[in-house]
KOLPA-103682 format. One record per residue (C-alpha): x, y, z; residue number from 1; residue in three letters; chain. Coordinates in steps of 0.02 Angstrom, whole numbers. Example, Ala and Ser with C-alpha at 12.3 -4.5 7.8 and 13.67 -1.06 7.14 Angstrom:
BEGIN
c1,c2,c3,lumti,nuro,loke
615,-225,390,1,ALA,A
684,-53,357,2,SER,A
//
This chain:
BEGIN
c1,c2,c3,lumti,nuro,loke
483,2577,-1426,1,UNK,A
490,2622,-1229,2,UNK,A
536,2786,-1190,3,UNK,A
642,2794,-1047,4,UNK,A
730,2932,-934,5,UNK,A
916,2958,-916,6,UNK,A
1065,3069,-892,7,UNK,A
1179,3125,-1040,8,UNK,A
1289,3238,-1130,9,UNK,A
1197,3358,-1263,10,UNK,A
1253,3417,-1417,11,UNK,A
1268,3623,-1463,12,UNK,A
1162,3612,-1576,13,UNK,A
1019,3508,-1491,14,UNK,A
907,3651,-1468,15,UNK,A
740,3608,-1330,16,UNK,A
585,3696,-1334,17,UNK,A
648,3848,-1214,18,UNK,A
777,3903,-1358,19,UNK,A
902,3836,-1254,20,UNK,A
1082,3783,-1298,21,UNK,A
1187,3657,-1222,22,UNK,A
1381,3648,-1216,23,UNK,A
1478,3524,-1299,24,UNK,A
1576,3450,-1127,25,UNK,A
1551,3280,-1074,26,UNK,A
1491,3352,-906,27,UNK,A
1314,3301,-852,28,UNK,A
1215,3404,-742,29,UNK,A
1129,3310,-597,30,UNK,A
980,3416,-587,31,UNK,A
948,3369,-754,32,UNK,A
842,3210,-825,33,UNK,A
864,3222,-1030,34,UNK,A
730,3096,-1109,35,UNK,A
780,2992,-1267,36,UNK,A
718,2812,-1332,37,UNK,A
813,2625,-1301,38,UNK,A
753,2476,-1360,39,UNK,A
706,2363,-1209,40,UNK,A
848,2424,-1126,41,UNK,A
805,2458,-938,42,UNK,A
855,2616,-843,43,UNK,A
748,2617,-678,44,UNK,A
923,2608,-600,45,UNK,A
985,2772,-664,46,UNK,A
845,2853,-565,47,UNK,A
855,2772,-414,48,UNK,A
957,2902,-344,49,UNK,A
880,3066,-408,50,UNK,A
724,2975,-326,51,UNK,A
808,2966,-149,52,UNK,A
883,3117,-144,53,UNK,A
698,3197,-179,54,UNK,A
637,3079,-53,55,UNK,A
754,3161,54,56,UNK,A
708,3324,44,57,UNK,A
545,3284,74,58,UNK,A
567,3198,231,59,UNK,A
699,3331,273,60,UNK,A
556,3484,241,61,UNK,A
457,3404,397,62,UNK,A
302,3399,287,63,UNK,A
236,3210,329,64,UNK,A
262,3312,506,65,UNK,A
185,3453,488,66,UNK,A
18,3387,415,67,UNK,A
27,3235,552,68,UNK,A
26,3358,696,69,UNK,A
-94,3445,614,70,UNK,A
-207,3309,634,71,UNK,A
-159,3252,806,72,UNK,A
-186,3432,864,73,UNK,A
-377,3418,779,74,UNK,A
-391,3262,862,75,UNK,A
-330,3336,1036,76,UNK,A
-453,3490,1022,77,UNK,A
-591,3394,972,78,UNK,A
-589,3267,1118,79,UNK,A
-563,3427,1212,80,UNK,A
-721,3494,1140,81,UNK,A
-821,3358,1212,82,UNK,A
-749,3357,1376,83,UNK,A
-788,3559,1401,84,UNK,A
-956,3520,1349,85,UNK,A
-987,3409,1492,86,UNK,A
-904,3537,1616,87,UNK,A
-976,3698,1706,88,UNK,A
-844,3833,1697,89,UNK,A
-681,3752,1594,90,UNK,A
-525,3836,1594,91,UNK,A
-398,3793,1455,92,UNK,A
-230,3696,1537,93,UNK,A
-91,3764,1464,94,UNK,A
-50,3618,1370,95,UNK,A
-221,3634,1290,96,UNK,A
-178,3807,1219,97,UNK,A
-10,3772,1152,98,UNK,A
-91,3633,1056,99,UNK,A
-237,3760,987,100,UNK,A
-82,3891,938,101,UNK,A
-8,3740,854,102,UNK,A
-150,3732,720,103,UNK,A
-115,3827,580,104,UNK,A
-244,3971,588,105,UNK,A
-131,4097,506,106,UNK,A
-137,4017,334,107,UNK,A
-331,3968,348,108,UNK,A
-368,4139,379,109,UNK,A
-256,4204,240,110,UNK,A
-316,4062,124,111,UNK,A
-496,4095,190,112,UNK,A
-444,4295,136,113,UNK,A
-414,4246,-37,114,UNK,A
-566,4157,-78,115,UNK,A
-689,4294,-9,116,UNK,A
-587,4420,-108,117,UNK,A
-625,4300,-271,118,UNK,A
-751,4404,-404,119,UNK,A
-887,4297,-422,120,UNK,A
-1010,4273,-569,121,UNK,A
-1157,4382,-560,122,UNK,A
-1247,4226,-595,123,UNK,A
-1198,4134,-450,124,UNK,A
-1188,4288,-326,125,UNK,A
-1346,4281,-264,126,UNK,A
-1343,4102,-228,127,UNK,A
-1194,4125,-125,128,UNK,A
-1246,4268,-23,129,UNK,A
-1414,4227,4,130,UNK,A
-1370,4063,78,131,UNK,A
-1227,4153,169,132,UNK,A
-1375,4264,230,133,UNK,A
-1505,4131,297,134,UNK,A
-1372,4052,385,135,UNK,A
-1290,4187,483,136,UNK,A
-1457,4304,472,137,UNK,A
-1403,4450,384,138,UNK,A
-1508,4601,372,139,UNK,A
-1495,4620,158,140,UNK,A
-1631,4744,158,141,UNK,A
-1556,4857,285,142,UNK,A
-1412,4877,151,143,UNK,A
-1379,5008,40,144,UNK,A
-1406,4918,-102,145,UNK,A
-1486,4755,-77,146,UNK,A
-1473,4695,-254,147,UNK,A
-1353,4541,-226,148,UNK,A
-1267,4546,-392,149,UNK,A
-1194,4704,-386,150,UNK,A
-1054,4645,-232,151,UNK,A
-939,4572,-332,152,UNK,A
-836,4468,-208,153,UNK,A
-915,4382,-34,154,UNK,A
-773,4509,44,155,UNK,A
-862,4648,-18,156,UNK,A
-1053,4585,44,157,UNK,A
-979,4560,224,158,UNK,A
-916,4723,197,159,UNK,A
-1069,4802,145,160,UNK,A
-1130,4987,188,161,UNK,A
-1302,5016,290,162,UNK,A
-1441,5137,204,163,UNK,A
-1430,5318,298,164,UNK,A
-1527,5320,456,165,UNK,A
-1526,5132,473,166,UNK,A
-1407,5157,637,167,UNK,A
-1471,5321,713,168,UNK,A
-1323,5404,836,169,UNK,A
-1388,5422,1017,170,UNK,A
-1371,5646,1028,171,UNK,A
-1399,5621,1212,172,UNK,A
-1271,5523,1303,173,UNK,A
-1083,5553,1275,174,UNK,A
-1022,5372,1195,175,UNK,A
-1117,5254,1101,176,UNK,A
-1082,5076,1038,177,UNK,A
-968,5062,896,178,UNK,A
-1032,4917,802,179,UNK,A
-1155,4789,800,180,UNK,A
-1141,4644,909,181,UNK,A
-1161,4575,1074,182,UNK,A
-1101,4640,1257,183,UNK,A
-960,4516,1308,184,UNK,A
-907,4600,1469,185,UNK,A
-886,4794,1528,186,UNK,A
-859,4893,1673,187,UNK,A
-740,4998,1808,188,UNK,A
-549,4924,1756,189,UNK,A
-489,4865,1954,190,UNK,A
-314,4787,1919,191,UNK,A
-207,4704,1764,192,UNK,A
-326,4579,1739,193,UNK,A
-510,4587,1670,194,UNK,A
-651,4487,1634,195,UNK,A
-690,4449,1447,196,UNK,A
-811,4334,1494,197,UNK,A
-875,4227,1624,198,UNK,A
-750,4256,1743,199,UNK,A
-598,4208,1623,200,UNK,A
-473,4337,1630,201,UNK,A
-356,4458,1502,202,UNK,A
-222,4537,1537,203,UNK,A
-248,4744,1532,204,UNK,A
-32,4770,1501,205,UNK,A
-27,4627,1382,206,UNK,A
-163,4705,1259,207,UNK,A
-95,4866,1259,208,UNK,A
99,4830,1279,209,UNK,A
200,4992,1358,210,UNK,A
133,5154,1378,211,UNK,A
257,5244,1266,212,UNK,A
151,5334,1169,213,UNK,A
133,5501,1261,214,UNK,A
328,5498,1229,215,UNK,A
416,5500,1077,216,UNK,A
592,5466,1138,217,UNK,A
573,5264,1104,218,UNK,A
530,5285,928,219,UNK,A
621,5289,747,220,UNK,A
538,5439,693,221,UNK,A
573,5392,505,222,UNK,A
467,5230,511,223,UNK,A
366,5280,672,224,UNK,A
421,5091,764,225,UNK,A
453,5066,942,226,UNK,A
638,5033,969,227,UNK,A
656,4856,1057,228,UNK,A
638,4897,1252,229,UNK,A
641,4749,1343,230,UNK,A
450,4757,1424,231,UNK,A
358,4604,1519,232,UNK,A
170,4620,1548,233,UNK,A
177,4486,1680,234,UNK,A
283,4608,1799,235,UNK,A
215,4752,1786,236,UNK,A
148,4867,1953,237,UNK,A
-16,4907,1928,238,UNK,A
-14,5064,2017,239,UNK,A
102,5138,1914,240,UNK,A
42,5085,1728,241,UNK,A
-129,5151,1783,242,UNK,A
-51,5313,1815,243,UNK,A
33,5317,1651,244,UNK,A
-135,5289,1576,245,UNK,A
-246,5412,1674,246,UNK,A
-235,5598,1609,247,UNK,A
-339,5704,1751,248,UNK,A
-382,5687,1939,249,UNK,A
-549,5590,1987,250,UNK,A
-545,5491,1832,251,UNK,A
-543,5298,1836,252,UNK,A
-536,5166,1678,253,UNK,A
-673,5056,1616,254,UNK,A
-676,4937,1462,255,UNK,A
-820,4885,1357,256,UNK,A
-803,4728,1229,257,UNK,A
-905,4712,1081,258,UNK,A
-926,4539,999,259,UNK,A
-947,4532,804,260,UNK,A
-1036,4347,735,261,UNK,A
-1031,4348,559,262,UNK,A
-1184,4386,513,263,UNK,A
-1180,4556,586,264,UNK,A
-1135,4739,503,265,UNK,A
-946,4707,501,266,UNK,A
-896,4885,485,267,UNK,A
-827,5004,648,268,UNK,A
-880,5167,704,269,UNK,A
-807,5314,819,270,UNK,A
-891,5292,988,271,UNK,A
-870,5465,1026,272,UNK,A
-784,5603,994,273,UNK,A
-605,5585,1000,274,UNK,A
-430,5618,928,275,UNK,A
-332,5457,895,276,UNK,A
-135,5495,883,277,UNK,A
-52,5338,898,278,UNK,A
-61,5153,825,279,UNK,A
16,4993,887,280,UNK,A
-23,4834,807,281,UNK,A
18,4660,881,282,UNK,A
38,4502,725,283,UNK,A
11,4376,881,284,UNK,A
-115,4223,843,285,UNK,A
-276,4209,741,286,UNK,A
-373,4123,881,287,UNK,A
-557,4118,867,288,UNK,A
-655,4241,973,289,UNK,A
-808,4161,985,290,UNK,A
-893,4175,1160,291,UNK,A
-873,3981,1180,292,UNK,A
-685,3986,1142,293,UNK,A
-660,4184,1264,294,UNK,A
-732,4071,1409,295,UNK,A
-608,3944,1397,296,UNK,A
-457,4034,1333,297,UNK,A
-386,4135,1495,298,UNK,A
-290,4310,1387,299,UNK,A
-368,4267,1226,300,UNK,A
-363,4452,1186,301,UNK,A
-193,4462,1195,302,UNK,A
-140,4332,1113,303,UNK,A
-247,4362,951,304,UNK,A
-187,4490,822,305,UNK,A
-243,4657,862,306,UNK,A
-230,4849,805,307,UNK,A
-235,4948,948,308,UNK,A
-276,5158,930,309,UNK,A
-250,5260,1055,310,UNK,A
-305,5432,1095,311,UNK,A
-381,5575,1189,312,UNK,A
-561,5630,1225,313,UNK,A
-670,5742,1362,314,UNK,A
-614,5638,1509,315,UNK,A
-434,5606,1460,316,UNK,A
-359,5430,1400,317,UNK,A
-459,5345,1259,318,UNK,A
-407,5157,1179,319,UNK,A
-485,5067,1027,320,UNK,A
-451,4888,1000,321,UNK,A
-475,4795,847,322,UNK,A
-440,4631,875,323,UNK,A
-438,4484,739,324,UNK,A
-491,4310,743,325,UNK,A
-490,4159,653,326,UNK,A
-554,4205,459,327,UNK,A
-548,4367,516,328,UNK,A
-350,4420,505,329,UNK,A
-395,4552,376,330,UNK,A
-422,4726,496,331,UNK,A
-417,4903,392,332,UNK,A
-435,5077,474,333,UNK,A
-482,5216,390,334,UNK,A
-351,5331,462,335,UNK,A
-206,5226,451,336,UNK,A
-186,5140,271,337,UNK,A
3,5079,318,338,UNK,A
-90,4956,429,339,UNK,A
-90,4769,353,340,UNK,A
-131,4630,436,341,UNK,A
-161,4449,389,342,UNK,A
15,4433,330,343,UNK,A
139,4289,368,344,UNK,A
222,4270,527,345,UNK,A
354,4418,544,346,UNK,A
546,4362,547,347,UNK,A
615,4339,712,348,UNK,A
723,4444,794,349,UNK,A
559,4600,761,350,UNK,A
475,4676,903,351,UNK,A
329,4586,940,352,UNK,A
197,4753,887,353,UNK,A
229,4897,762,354,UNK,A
176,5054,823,355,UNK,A
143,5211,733,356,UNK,A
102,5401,753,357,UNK,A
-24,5443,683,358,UNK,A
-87,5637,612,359,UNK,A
32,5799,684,360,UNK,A
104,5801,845,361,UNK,A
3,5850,986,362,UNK,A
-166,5854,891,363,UNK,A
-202,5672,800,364,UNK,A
-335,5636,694,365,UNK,A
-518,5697,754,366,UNK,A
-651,5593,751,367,UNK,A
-852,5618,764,368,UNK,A
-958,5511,835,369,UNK,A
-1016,5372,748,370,UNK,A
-915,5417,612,371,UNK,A
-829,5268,506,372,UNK,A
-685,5198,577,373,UNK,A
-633,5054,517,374,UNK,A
-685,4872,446,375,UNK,A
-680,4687,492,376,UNK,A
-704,4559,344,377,UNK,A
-801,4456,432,378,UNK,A
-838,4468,615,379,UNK,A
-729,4474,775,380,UNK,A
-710,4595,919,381,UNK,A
-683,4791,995,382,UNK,A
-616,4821,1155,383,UNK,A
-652,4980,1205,384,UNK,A
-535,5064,1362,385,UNK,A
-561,5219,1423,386,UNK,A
-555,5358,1545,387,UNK,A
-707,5422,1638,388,UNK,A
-762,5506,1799,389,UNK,A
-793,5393,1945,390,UNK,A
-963,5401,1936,391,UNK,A
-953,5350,1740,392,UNK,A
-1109,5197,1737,393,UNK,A
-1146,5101,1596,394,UNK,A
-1318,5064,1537,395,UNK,A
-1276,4879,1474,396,UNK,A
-1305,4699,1503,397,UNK,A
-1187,4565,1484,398,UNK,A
-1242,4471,1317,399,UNK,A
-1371,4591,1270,400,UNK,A
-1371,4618,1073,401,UNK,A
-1327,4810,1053,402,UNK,A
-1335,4883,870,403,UNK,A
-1193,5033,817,404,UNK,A
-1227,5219,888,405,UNK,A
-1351,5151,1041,406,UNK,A
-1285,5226,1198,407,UNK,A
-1160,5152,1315,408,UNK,A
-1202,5237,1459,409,UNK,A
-1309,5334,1559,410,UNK,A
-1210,5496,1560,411,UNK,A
-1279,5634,1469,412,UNK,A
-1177,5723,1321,413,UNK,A
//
């Protein structure tokens, strides 16, 4: 007997697995294939059409698309690869980093944040992070508890706290590094755009977005979100969104970025002693921030997901920038637990950032130095923006290795 597949009328009291019933009526329901048995009897034609109109949707849900410019696009960046290799100084066409954007980073990195956050067996655990360790170079015995079986997801081993006194805090100088990593770029802040690295540029009004936040009369003060202004970064006057970003007289800005590689203590500090009061975060992309990839990239800062806090300390104006990367969408802040991040692409039609007030007005939330601040899981970056005198000098070289609570600068407390 050949069991075949076709469409038919059911008796009422034909009962299928689910319990359910089926009316009487000679009506047949498309959507429906009801098996039974015929004797040689052929009924490939029956199907045929169920099987187009499937084949339809599938051609109609742009999948056989999707994944072939998927691979066209890793094609593109690879041949790409090789030809920056052979160049000095690259700079991405634009062409080149539409094609990158194309590449669906978003759902790696949330796919990538599922299987870190995975418990493991405690069999297996130290396995996995030890290898994880010799390749990126972790530091397991600086942690506060080095026995590998005890972190029960990779997640939580990137994650893992330091043993007290590990990271002494400078006492002498006023701001100190918040994490460990390496220098990318800092220095005195001398018009919209900035080096990141090697030259290639970010845009100062594009990371931050507009200066609202010493105002509250853009904001839904229910859900603390900017109402939609219509702001673009690319025209703004310099002049006058410095001024709305310096607080006192003889002050200028400066910026100090902070690269994370994964093998490094993933968790943030407090640089100095500051009150944060506001929080805007920007979805944007989940580029990778890898030195290699800031140097060809031109505003690869502010184009990658990013939390942005802002605040006030000694000198006036004081900006913390968390800013994701690829396999590193997942960003949490101690002070702000409405922040999530690493989430599908917002609906359009939403402002492009989210911003947030943050502790009572006027005051914030205080912070010591070198207190806990926040977390990556994994590694990426902190841009640091701030306000200082004009004679403000760092004590830094670009691409030294700096570990979290060595000094910044050369000014004392």
């Amino acid at each position: 007997m050949v069991i075949h597949t076709i469409r038919c009328s059911v008796p009422q009291c034909f009962l299928l697995a689910g319990q359910k019933t089926f009316n009487t009526t000679t009506a047949i329901r498309e959507d429906v294939c009801y098996p039974t048995a015929s004797y040689g009897t052929s009924t490939e034609h029956l199907n045929s059409g169920g099987r187009w109109q499937r084949f339809q949707r599938y051609i109609t849900s742009w999948r056989p698309l999707r994944i072939g410019a998927f691979g066209l696009v890793l094609v593109v960046a690879a041949f790409q690869w090789r030809q920056r290799s052979q160049q000095e100084n690259p700079v991405a066409k634009k062409w080149e980093v539409t094609c990158y954007r194309m590449i669906p980073l978003r759902a790696s990195s949330r796919a990538w944040g599922w299987l870190t956050n995975l418990e493991l067996p405690r069999s297996i655990r130290p396995w996995v992070y030890g290898m994880y360790a010799d390749m990126f170079g972790c530091k397991i015995h600086e942690a506060e508890v080095e026995d590998l079986t005890c972190y029960p997801s990779l997640s939580d081993f990137f994650c893992r706290q330091l043993k007290d006194n590990v990271r002494p805090i400078d006492p002498f100088h006023s701001i100190v590094s918040p994490a460990d990593g390496r220098i990318l770029n800092f220095g005195r802040v001398d018009g919209c755009h900035v080096d990141q690295v090697k030259g290639i540029k970010y845009s100062i009004p594009a990371f931050l977005g507009e200066p609202t936040w010493l105002k509250r009369n853009g904001f839904n003060h229910e859900s603390g979100e900017e109402v939609k202004t219509s702001y673009d970064p690319a025209n703004v006057d310099w002049d006058e969104y410095k001024k709305q970003l310096l607080q006192n007289k003889d002050t200028d800005l400066y910026q100090c970025v902070v690269y994370l590689a994964p093998g490094d203590y993933h968790r943030f500090h407090s640089p100095t002693q500051w009150n944060v009061n506001f929080r805007r975060h920007f979805q944007g992309d989940l580029l990778s921030v890898n030195p290699r990839i800031a140097r060809w990239i031109p505003d690869l800062f502010s184009l990658n997901e990013r939390a942005v806090f802002v605040g006030k300390w000694k000198h006036g104006f004081f900006c913390f920038g968390a800013v994701g990367a690829t396999n590193v969408g997942n960003i949490r802040v101690i002070c702000d637990e409405t922040l999530h991040t690493n989430l599908p692409k917002w609906p359009r039609g939403q402002p492009v950032q989210r911003d947030k007030f943050l502790g009572p007005p006027g005051k914030g939330i205080p912070f010591a130095k070198g207190e806990q601040f926040g977390e990556f899981r994994l590694g990426s970056t902190v841009v640091l923006l701030f306000e200082a005198p004009k004679d403000f000098r760092f004590d830094l070289e670009r691409g030294q290795q700096i570990q979290m609570g060595c000094a910044l600068s050369k000014q004392p407390k």
